[in-house]
C-alpha positions, 0 to 999 in steps of 0.5 A: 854474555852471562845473565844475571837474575836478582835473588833477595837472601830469604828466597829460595828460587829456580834457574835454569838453561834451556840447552834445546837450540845448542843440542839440535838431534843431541840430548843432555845425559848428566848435568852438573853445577858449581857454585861458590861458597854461600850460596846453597842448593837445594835441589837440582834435575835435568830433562834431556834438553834443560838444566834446573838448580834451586838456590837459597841463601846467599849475602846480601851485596854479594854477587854468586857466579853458578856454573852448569857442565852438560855431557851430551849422549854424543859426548859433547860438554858445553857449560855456561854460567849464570850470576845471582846477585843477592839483594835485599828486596 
């Protein structure tokens, strides 16, 4: 199941996964988001069990499927994804 968060277009918001129960003993080594367009990031980090972006922007009325792809140190790759939908607040 996706989640979804609300976001109004003139915030500039964090999100993020926390990989820790899916890792179990394995850590994240790169992380990498795909968003579409109109919706922008502006800063990304990972620690060796979660992912965080920071998005900004986006059309109000409009929903924004994000997409984090992990690579483990054991050479696993996972993604999931998340919907920002863009409303006025």
């Amino acid at each position: 199941m996706i989640q979804a968060f609300n976001k109004d277009p003139e915030a500039r918001k964090d999100y993020g996964f926390d990989w820790s129960a899916w890792l179990d003993t394995d850590t994240i080594t790169t992380s990498t988001w795909t968003l579409p367009d109109g919706i922008t990031s502006y800063a990304e980090s990972n620690t060796t069990t979660g992912a965080t972006i920071w998005l900004s922007g986006g059309t109000s009325g409009t929903d924004y499927l994000v997409t984090n792809q992990i690579t483990t140190t054991g050479g696993r790759i996972e993604q999931r994804s998340l919907k920002i939908q863009v409303r006025e607040q």
